[in-house]
N, C-alpha and C positions, 0 to 999 in steps of 0.2 A: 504493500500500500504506500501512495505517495504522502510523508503526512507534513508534508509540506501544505498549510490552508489556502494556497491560490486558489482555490474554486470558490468565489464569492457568490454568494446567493443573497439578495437585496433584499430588506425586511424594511416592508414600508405600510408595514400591519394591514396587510392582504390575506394574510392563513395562509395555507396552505402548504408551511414550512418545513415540516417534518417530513413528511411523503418524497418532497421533491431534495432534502436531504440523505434520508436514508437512498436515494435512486444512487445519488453523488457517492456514498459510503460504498455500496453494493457492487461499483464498478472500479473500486480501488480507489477512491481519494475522499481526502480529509476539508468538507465542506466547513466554512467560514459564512455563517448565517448576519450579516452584519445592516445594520442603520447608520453606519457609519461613511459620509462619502467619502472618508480617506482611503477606507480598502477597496472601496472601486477605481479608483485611483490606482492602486498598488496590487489588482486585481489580474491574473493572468488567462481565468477564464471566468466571465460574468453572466450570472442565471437568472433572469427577473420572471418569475413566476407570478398568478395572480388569481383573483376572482373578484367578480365585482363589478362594477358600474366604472366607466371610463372618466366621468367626472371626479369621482372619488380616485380612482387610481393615481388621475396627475394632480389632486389638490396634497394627495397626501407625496407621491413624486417631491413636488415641490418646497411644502413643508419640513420635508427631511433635507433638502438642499442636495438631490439627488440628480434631478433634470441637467445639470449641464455636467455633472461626473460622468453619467449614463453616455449623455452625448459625444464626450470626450472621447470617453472611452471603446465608443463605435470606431469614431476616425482615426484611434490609432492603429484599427487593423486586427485588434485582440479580438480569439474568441468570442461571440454571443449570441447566448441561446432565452428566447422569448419563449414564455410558455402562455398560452388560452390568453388573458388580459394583458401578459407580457407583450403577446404580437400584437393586438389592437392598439397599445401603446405607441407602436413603430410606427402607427401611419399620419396622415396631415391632424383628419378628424374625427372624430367620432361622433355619430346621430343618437345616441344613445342618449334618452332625454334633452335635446336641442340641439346643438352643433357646441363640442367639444375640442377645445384645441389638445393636439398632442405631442408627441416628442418630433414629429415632422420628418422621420427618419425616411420613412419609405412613402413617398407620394401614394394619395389614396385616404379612399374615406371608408370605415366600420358604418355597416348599413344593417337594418335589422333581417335575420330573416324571414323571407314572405309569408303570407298567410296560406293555411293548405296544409301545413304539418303540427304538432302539438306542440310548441313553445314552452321554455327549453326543448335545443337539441340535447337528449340525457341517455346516455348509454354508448353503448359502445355498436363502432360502423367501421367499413371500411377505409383507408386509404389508397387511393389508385397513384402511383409514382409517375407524375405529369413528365419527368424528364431526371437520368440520372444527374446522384448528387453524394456526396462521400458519407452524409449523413443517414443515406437508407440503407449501406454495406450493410449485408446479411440479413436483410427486413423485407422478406419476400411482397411483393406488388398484393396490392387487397390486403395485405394485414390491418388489423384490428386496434382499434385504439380506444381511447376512452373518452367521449366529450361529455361536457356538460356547458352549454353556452347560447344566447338567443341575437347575438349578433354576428357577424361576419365581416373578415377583411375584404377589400375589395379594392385593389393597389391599381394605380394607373396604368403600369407599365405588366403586362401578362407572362415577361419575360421571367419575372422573379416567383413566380408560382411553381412550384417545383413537386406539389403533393394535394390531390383533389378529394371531393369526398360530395359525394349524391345525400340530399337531404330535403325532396319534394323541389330542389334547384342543385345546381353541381357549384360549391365552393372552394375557395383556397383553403387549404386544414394545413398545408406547408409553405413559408415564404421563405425564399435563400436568396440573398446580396451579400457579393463582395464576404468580410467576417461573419456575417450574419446568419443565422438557421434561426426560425419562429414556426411555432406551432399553436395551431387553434386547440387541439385536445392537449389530455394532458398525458406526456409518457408515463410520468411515476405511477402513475393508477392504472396503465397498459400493457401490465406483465413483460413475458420475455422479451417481446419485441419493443417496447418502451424502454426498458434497462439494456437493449442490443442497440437500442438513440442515444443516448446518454453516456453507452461506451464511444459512440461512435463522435459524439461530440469533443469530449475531452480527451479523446486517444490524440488529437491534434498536439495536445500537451509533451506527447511523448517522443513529437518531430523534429 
């Protein structure tokens, strides 16, 4: 095990903390659960998990004085992995109770989805692998994941979709730019193929 704590996971009292920890433990490294923007700062690979209303996610962002560490720490190139609210985070805006401003990382507005299926998306659905990516290595195509979520990314550019998923409409469930890997579901709650994401993320660490 690496137990070196570079694996920051950002604690901006969203929950979800434990699960997407023990994922980090599970695949050999020693997670750093921090509210601290200095270890994202000094952060070699950064996990922003979340759940929750998109308003809420950048008041409290911002509150921790997390928003321009975050963003820093995109354009240096390091590792990062967005998780369900982490990836809606990435885009311009969110409609999620009005129009939401957000981290503006990945052009593209979080739209609800349509009417037609039972809101929440809850349980667990396929992934269709839109186009290879290092992060699906040994995560056979259609594997199964875990959502729980009633909006959707919806990114300008269709280049950066890299992972789809049928839901009464066909959604982004994976976005990949440049450092970047985001996902709509959650891995920690998607068994083997979830913790075969999570090796696949931080194995970058070992390059």
């Amino acid at each position: 095990m690496n137990a070196n704590p570079s694996v920051v996971i950002v604690d901006y009292g969203a929950g979800n903390l434990r699960s997407v920890a023990r994922a980090v433990e599970h695949v050999g490294y020693t997670p750093d659960v921090s509210s601290d923007p200095r270890a994202v700062a000094d952060a070699r690979a950064l996990i922003v998990p979340g759940v929750g209303a998109a308003a809420d996610t950048m008041r409290n962002l911002r509150e921790a004085g997390m928003v321009g560490p975050v963003r820093d720490y995109i354009a240096s190139g390091r590792p990062f992995l967005g998780v369900c609210m982490g990836q809606q985070a990435l885009l311009t805006l969110s409609e999620e109770g009005g129009e939401h401003e957000c981290l503006g990382i990945i052009p593209g507005r979080v739209r609800k989805l349509p009417p037609g299926q039972k809101v929440p998306h809850m349980g667990w659905n396929n992934v269709h692998q839109a186009r290879p990516h290092p992060i699906f290595e040994g995560i056979p195509d259609d594997a199964y994941f875990y959502f729980v979520h009633s909006y959707v990314p919806v990114p300008d550019d269709e280049s950066v979709v890299i992972g789809t998923t049928d839901y009464g409409v066909t959604f982004a469930s994976v976005l990949a730019k440049d450092n970047i890997v985001a996902t709509q579901f959650h891995p920690e709650k998607s068994g083997e193929a979830g913790l075969k994401m999570y090796a696949n993320f931080l194995g970058q660490l070992a390059d």
